[in-house]
C-alpha positions as CSV (number, residue, x, y, z in Angstrom):
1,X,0.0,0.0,0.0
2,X,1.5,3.6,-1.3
3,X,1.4,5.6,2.3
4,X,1.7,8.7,0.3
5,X,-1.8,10.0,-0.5
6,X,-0.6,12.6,-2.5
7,X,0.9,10.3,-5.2
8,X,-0.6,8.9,-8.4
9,X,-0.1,5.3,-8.7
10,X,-3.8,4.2,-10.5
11,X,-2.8,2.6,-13.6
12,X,-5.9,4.8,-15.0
13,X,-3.8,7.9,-14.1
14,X,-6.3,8.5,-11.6
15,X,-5.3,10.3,-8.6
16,X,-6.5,8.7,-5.6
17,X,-5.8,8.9,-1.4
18,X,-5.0,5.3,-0.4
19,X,-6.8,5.8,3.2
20,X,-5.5,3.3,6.0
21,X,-8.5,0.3,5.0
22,X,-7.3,-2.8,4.7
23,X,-8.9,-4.9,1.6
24,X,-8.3,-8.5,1.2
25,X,-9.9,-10.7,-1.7
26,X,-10.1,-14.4,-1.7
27,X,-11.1,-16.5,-4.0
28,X,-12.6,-19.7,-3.5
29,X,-12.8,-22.4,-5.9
30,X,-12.8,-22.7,-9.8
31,X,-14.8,-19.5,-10.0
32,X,-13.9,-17.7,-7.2
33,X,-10.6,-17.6,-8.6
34,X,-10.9,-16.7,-11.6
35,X,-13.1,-13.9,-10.6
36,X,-9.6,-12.9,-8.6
37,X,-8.0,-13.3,-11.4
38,X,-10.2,-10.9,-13.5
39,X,-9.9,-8.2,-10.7
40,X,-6.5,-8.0,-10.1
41,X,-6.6,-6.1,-13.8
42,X,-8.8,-3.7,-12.3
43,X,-6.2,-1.1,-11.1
44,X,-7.4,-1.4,-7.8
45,X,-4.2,-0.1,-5.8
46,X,-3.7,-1.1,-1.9
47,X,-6.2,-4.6,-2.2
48,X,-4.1,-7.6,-1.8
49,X,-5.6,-10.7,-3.9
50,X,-5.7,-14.6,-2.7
51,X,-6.6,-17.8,-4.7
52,X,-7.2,-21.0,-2.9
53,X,-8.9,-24.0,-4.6
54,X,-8.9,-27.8,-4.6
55,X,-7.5,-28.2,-8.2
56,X,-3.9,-28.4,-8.2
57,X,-3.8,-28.1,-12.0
58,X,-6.4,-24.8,-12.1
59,X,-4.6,-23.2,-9.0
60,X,-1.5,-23.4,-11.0
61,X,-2.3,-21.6,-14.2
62,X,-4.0,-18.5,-12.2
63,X,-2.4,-15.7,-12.2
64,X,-3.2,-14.5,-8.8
65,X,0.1,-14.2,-6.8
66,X,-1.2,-15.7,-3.4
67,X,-2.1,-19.1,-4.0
68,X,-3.4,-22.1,-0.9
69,X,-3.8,-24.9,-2.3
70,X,-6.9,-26.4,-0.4
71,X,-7.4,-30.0,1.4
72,X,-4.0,-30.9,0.5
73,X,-4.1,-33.9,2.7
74,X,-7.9,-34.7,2.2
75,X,-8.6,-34.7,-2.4
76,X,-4.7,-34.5,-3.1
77,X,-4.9,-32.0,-5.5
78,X,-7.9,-33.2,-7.2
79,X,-10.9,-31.3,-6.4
80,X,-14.0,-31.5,-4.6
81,X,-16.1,-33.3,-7.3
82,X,-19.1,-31.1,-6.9
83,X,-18.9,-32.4,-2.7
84,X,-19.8,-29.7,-1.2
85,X,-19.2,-30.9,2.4
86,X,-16.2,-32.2,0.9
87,X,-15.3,-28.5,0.0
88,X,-16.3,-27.4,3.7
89,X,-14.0,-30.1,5.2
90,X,-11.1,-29.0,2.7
91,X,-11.7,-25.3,4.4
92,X,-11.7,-26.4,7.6
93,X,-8.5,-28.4,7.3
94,X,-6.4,-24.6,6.6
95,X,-8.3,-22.8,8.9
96,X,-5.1,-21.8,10.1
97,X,-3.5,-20.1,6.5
98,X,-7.4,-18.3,6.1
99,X,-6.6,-16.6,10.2
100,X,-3.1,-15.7,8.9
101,X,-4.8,-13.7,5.8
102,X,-7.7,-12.1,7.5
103,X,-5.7,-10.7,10.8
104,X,-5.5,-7.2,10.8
105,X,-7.6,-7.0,7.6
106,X,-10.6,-4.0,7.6
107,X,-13.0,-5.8,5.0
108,X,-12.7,-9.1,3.4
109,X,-14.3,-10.1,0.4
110,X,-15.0,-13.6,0.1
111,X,-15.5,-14.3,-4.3
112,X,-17.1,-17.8,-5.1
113,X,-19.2,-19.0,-7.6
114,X,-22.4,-21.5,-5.7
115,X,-23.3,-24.8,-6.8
116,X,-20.0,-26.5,-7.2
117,X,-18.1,-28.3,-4.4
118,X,-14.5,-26.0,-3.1
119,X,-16.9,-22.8,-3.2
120,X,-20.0,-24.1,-1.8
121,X,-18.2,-25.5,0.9
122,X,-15.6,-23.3,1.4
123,X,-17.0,-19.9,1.4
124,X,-19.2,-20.0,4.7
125,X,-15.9,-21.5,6.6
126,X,-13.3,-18.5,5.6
127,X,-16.3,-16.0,5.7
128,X,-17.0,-17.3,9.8
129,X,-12.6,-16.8,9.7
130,X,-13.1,-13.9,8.9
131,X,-15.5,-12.2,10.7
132,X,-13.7,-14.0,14.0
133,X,-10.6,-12.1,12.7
134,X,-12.6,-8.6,13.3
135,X,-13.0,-8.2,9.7
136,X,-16.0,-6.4,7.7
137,X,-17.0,-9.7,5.5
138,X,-18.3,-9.0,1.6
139,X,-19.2,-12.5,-0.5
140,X,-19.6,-11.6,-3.8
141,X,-21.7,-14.9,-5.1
142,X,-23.2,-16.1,-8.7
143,X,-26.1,-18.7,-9.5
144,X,-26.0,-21.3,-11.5
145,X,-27.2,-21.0,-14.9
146,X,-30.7,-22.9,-15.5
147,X,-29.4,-24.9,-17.8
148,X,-26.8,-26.4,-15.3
149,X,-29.9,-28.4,-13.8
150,X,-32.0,-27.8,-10.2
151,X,-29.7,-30.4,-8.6
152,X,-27.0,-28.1,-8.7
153,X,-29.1,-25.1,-8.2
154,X,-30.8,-26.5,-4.9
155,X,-26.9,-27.1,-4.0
156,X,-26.6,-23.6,-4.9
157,X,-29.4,-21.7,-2.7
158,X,-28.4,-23.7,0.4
159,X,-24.5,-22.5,0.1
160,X,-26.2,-18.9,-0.2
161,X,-27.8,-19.5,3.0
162,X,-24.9,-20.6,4.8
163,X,-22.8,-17.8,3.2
164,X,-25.1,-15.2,3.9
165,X,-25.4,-16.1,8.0
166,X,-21.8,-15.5,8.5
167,X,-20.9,-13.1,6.2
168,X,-22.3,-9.5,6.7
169,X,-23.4,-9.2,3.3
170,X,-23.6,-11.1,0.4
171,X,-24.0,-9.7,-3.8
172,X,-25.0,-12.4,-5.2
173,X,-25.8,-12.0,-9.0
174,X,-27.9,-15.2,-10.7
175,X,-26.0,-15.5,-14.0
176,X,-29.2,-16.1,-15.6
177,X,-30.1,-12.7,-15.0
178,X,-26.9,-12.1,-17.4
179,X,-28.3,-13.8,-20.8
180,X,-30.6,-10.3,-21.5
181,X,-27.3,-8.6,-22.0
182,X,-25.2,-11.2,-23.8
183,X,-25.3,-11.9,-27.1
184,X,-25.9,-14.5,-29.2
185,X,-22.9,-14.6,-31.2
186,X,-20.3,-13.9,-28.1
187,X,-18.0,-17.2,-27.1
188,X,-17.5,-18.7,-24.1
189,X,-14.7,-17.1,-23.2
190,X,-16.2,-13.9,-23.6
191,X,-19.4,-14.3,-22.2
192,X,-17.6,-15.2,-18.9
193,X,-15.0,-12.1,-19.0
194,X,-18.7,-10.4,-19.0
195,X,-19.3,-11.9,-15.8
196,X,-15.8,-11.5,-14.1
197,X,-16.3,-7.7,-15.7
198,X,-20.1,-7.3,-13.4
199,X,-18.6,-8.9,-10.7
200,X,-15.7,-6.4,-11.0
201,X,-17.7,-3.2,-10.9
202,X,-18.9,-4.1,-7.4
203,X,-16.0,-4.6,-5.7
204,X,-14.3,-1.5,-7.7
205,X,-17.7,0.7,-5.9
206,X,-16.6,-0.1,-3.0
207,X,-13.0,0.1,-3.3
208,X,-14.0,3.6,-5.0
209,X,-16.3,5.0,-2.0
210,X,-13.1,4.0,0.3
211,X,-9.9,5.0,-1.8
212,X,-11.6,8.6,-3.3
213,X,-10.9,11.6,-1.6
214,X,-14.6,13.4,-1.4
215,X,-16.0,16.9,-0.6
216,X,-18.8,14.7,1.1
217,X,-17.0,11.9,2.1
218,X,-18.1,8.5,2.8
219,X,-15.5,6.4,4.9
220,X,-14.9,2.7,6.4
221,X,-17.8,3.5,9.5
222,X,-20.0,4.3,6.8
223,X,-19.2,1.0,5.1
224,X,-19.9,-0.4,8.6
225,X,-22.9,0.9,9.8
226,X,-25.2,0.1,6.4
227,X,-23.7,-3.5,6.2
228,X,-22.1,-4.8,9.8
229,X,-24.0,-7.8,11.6
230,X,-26.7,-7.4,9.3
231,X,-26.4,-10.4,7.2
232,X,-28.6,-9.4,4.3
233,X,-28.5,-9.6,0.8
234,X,-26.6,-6.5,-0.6
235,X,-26.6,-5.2,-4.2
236,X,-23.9,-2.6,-5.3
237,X,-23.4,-1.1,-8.9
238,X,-21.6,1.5,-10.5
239,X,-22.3,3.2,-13.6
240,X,-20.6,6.4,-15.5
241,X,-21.6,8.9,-18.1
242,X,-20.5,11.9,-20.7
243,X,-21.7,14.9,-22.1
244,X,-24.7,17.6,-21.7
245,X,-27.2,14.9,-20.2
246,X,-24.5,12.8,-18.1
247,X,-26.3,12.7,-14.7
248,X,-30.3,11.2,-15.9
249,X,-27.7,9.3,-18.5
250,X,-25.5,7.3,-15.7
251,X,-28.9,7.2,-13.5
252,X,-30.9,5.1,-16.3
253,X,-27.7,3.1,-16.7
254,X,-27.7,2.5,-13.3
255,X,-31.1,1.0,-13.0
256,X,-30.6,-1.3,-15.8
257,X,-27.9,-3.1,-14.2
258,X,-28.6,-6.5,-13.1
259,X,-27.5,-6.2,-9.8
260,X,-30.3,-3.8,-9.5
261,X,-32.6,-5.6,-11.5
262,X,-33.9,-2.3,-13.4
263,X,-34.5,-0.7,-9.8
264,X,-36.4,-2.7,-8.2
265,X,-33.9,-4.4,-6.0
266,X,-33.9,-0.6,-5.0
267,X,-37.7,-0.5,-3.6
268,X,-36.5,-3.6,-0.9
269,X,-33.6,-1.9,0.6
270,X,-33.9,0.0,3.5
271,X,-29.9,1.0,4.0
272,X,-28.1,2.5,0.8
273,X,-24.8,4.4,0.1
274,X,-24.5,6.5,-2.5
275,X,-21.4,7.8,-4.2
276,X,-21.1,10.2,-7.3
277,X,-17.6,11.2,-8.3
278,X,-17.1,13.9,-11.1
279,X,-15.0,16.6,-13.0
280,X,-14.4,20.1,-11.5
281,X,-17.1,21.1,-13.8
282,X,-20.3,18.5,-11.7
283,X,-22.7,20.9,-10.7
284,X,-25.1,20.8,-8.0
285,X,-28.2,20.5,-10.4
286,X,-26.7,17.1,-11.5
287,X,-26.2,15.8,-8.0
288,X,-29.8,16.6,-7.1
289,X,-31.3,15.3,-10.2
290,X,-29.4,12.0,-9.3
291,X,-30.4,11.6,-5.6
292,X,-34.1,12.3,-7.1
293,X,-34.3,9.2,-9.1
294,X,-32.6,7.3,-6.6
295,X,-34.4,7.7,-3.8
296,X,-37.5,7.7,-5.9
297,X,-36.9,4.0,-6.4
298,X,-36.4,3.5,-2.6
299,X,-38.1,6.3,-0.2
300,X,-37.9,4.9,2.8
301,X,-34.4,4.0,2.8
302,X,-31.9,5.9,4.7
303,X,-29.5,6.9,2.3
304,X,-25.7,8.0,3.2
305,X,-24.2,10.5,0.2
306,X,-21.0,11.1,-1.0
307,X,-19.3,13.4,-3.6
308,X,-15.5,13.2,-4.9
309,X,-14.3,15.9,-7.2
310,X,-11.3,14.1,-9.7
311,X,-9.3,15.9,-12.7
312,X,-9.8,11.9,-14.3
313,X,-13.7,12.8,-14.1
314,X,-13.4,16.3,-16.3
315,X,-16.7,16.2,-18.6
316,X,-18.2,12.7,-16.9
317,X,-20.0,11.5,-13.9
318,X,-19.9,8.1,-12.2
319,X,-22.2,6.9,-9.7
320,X,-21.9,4.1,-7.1
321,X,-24.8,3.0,-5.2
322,X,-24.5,0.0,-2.6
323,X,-27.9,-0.9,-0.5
324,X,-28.8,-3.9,1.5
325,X,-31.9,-5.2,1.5
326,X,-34.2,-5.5,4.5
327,X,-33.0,-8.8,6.6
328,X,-35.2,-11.6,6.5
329,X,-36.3,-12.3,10.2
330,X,-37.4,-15.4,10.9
331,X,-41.1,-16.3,12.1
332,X,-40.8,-16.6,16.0
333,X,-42.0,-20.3,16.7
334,X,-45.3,-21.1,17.5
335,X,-45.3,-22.6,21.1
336,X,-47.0,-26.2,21.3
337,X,-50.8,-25.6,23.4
338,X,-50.6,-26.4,26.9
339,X,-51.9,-30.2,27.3
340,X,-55.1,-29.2,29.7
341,X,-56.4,-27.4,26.0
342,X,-55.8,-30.6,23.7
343,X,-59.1,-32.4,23.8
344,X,-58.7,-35.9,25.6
345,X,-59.2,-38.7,23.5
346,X,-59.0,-42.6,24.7
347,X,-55.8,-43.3,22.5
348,X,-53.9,-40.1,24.0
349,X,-55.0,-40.8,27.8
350,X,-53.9,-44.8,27.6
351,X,-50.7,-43.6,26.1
352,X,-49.5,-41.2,28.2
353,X,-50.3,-43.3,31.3
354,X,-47.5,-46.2,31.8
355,X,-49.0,-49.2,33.0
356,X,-47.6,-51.3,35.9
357,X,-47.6,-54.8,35.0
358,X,-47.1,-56.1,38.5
359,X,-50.2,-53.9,39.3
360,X,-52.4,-55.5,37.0
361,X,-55.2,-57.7,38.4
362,X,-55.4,-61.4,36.7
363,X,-58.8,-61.6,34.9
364,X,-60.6,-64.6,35.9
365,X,-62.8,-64.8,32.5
366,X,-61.3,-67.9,30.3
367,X,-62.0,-67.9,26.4
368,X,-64.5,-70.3,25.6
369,X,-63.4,-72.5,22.5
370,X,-64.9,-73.1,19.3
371,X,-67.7,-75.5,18.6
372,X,-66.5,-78.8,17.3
373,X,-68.5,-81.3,16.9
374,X,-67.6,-85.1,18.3
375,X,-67.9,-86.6,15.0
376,X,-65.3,-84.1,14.2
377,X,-62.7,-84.8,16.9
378,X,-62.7,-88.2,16.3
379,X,-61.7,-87.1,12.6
380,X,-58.8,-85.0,13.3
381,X,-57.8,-87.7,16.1
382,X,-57.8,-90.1,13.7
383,X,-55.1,-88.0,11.4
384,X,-52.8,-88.3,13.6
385,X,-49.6,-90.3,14.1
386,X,-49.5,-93.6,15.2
387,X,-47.5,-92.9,17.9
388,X,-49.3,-90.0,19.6
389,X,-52.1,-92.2,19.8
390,X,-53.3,-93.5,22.8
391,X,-52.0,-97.2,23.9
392,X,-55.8,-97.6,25.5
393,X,-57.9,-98.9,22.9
394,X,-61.0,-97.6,22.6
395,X,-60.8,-95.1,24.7
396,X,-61.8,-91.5,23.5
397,X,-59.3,-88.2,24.0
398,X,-61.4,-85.8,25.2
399,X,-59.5,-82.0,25.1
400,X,-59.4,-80.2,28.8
401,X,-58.8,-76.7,28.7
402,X,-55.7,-75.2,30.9
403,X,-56.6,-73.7,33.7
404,X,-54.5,-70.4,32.9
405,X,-55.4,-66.8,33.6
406,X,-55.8,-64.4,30.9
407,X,-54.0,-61.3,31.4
408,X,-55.9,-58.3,30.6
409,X,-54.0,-56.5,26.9
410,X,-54.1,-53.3,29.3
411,X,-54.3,-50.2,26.7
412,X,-54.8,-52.5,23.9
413,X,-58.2,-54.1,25.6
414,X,-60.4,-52.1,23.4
415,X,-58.2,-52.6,20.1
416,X,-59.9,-54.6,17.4
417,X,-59.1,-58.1,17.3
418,X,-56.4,-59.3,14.9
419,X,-58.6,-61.3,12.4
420,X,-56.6,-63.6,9.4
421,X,-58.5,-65.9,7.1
422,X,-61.4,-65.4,9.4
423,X,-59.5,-66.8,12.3
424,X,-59.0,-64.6,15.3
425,X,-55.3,-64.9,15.6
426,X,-55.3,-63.7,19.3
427,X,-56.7,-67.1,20.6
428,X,-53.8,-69.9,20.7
429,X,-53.9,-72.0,17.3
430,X,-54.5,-75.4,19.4
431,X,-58.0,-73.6,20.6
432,X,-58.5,-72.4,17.0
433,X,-57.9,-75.4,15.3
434,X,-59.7,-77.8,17.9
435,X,-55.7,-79.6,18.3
436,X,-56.1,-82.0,21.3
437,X,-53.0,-81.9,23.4
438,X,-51.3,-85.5,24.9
């Protein structure tokens, strides 16, 4: 970081006052990193860039300086395979290189693309290492495409809900939203250097609000106050504009952003910063006309405004606008009706009272058995084996019942009986089937 504020070192030729803010970027993942990759281009003087994945190979060939390879021990090099606890483990396992980054760092911004395995998993674990390390935490996140398939979407939405209750804000940018403004006839390549490039602009507002020198200046507290412990959904865009109708120009430019999803992402935030940065020659008109239309697309914000005067801006105008949405609070739990207002019913009361089986009284009553015949006994007694006969000729086998109690079924007394075939299976099969015992 240049500790001379005085002196030009934006590649832009842009003069700018590097204030004492400590920015770290990490990238998480496949995406995550290249979206480093892309930013580190940016000119974005004083913000020190990190790359961590799973892939070996893809680790290698980025161009980020900083570099952890993830889960070393755990995939060997070879990636997550779309695992996203697998990622989360990985994460987990270099806890200790993610502390030694984020120490003494102001804000953090965590870059991952959701759906995959290393940034699904990953980006919740080093934005909690983060915010443990005192840091402000940004995740800047993108959605699967639709075409990728709702496996990998659900996969998606659930990493955005872990991400977003540990980080203190999250832009996250469907890339869906993305195919209005890309064109047919643009490769792959290119369509996703149009992504990195979105993705860009919002951590360059940011780094723009907290690097510019203003006349109305908005500073790291600022930053603090709209986003800290809030863990909301954020959207942030900047836009720029020339000539005689500059100001309704970088407005309407502004509003068709996908972040802002043509304003109305506006209309749900209730916290918003606002930074417009111009020539010697921005007049007061301009900046009233632009607060107008913005907080006409979100009244009941509280807005926080900034203005930087720059010789880079002569003849232009460029305005930032960061807002985070209202936080989603959570229904309060409905406690459970006390039990003296649930109506009593037979099944609930015999249920909730244990029954004492030494307590139980012997029931004297003795189930009578079915009606056989005689001609019939002497049938089935007749079917058996010689040797269970009895060595008595002629005498008949006449079947005694045991003299055993039957214990009452307790709770189940009143349950139906268990009929099979017609036959009530509760009775002993001898009774059933009229089987004389020897």
């Amino acid at each position: 970081m240049n500790p001379d504020p005085e002196t030009p070192a934006n590649g832009n030729g842009m003069e700018t006052v590097f204030l004492p803010v400590r920015i770290r970027v990490i990238g998480l993942g496949g995406a995550g990193c290249n979206f480093a990759e892309h930013m580190t281009r940016a000119g974005l003087e004083g913000v020190e860039f990190f790359a961590a994945n799973t892939d070996i190979q893809a680790l290698r060939s980025n161009l980020v300086a900083n570099k952890i390879q993830l889960g070393a021990r755990l995939v060997r090099g070879l990636g997550a395979g779309g695992d996203s606890e697998k990622g989360r483990a990985c994460a987990e396992l270099d806890t200790p290189a993610f502390k030694e980054i984020c120490e003494g760092a102001d804000v953090v911004f965590v870059l991952a693309g959701l759906g995959g395995g290393t940034g699904t998993g990953a980006a919740p674990v080093v934005a909690r290492i983060a915010k443990e390390c005192g840091a402000l935490v940004l995740a800047i996140t993108t959605l699967p495409w639709d075409f990728e398939g709702p496996g990998r979407r659900r996969q998606a939405l659930h990493g955005l809900r872990e991400v977003q209750s540990q980080a203190d804000a999250v832009i996250s940018l469907p890339n869906q939203r993305l195919f209005g403004q890309l064109e047919d006839h643009l490769n792959l390549p290119d369509s996703f250097a149009r992504i990195n490039e979105v993705l860009t602009q919002g951590l360059r507002g940011v780094w723009q609000m907290l690097a510019m020198r203003g006349m109305v200046n908005i500073d790291f507290a600022d930053l603090r106050a709209v986003l800290g412990g809030r863990h909301s959904e954020t959207v942030v865009a900047t836009e720029g504009a020339a000539g005689s109708n500059r100001a309704l120009d970088a407005v309407h430019q502004l509003l068709a952003s996908p972040y802002l999803e043509h304003g109305a992402a506006l209309a749900q935030c209730d916290r918003l910063l606002l930074s417009i940065v111009g020539g010697a020659d921005l007049q007061l008109g301009e900046v009233n006309r632009i607060m107008e239309h913005v907080q006409r697309q979100s009244p009941e914000a509280m807005v926080t405004m900034g203005a930087a005067i720059h010789p880079a801006f002569a003849g232009r105008v460029s305005v930032t606008i960061l807002a985070s949405k209202k936080p989603v609070e959570t229904p309060a739990e409905i406690p459970a009706p006390p039990s003296e207002m649930l109506p009593p019913t037979e099944a609930d009361t015999s249920f909730m009272k244990p029954i004492a089986v030494d307590k139980v009284s012997p029931s004297k009553m003795v189930p009578p058995p079915p009606a056989i015949s005689q001609e019939k006994k002497q049938q089935m007694f007749a079917k058996q084996s010689p040797h269970r006969r009895s060595k008595i000729p002629g005498k008949k086998m006449e079947q005694a019942l045991l003299p055993l109690d039957v214990v009452s079924k307790g709770r189940f007394d009143k349950s139906a009986p268990n009929i099979r075939d017609g036959e009530d299976l509760d009775y002993p099969t001898y009774v059933r089937r009229g089987t004389p015992l020897n």
